[in-house]
N, C-alpha and C positions, 0 to 999 in steps of 0.2 A: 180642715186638713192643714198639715204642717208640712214644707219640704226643707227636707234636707240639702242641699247642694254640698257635695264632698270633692274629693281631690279626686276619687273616683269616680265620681257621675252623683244623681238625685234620685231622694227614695222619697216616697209619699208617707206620712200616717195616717191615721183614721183613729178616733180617739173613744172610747165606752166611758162616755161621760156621765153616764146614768149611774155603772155599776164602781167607778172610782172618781167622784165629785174633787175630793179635796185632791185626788194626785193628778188629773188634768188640769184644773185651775192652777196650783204651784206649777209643772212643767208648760203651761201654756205661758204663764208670767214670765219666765225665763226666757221662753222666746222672744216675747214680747219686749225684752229688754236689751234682747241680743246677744244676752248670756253666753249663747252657744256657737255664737260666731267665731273665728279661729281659736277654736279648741279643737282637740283631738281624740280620735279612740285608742287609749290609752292602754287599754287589755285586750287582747285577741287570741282567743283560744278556740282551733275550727273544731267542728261536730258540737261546739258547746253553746259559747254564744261571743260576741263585742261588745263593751264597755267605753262610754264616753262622757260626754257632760260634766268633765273636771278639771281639766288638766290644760295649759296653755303647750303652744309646741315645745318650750321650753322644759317641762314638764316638772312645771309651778301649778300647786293647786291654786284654784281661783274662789277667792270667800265667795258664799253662798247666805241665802236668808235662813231663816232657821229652819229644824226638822218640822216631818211632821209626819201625821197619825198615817201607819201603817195600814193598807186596805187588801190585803192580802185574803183576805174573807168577803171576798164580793162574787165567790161561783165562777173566777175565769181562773183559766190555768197558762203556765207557761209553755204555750205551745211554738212552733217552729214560724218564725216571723214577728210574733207577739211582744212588746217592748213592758219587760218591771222595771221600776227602780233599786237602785242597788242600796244597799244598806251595810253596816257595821252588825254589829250580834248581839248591837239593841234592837230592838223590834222597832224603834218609831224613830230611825235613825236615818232615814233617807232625806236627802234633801235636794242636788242639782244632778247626781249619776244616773243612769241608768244603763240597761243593757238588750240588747236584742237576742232573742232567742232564734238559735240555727239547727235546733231539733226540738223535739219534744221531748221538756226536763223536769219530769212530774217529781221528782225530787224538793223542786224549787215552788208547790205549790202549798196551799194553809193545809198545814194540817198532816204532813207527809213527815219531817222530820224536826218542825219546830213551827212557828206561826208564819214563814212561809214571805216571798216576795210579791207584792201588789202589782197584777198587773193592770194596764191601765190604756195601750192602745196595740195598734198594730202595725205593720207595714202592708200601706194598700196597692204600694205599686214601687217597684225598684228592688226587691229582695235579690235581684241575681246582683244587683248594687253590693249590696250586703254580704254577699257569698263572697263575692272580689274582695273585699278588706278583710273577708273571713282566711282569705290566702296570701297574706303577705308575708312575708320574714319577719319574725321574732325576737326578741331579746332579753335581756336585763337591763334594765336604765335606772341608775340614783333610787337602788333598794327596792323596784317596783320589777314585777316579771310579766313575760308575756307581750312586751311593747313591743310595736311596730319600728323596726330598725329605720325605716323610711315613712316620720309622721305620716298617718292619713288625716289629712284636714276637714274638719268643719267649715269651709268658706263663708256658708250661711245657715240662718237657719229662720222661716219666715210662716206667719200666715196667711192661708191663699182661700179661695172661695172655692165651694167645693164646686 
């Protein structure tokens, strides 16, 4: 398990390491590096999902290791709590973003409208966490839409025993 600690309280993961090998190992390493420590959710759009793992409060991207192989074809879907990686309109373009799903966006799964977002774990505990950041005030910031007028920060971001 992974927790998050945000500006708004802590969300647990749970990670389907079976059915997305290479996108738990890259988002585990990120943690493990501390990657994700004061960064912020960058894009928030409610009924849809939040977007994070990029961006300093400043909202400077932060280099990243390289992409890698899309697993969007592993049987899960994006369901409401469930975290993909976000990508460009390459297919094997993901690398440190990702995003939480705040409904059910079968749109966003293989096979629906294009090879589809890999997802890869979940939120086990803290989702009304996640619903709060889903409600903050929005904006435009430096050509990017949908920011939080008032960062939500990533404080931390760690592994714990389960």
């Amino acid at each position: 398990m992974v927790v998050f600690e945000t500006s708004l309280g802590e969300f647990k993961l749970e990670f389907f390491t079976d059915e997305a090998p290479i996108t738990v190992e890259n988002f585990l390493g990120y943690v493990d590096e501390g990657f994700f420590d004061d960064t912020i959710f960058h894009r928030v759009i409610p009924g849809f999902m939040v977007q994070g793992g990029g961006f300093d409060t400043e909202m400077h991207q932060k280099s990243t290791r390289d992409q890698i192989k899309n697993e969007a074809d592993n049987g899960l879907k994006n369901e409401r709590g469930f975290l993909s990686m976000a990508r460009t309109a390459e297919v094997d373009s993901a690398t440190s973003q990702f995003f939480i799903n705040l409904k059910d966006n079968d749109f966003l799964d293989h096979g629906e409208r294009d090879f589809g977002y890999a997802v890869f774990a979940r939120v086990a505990e803290g989702m009304d966490v996640v619903d709060e950041i889903a409600k903050v005030p929005t904006g435009n910031q430096g050509g990017h839409q949908d920011v939080p007028i008032e960062p939500v920060l990533v404080t931390s971001a760690k592994r714990v025993e389960e």
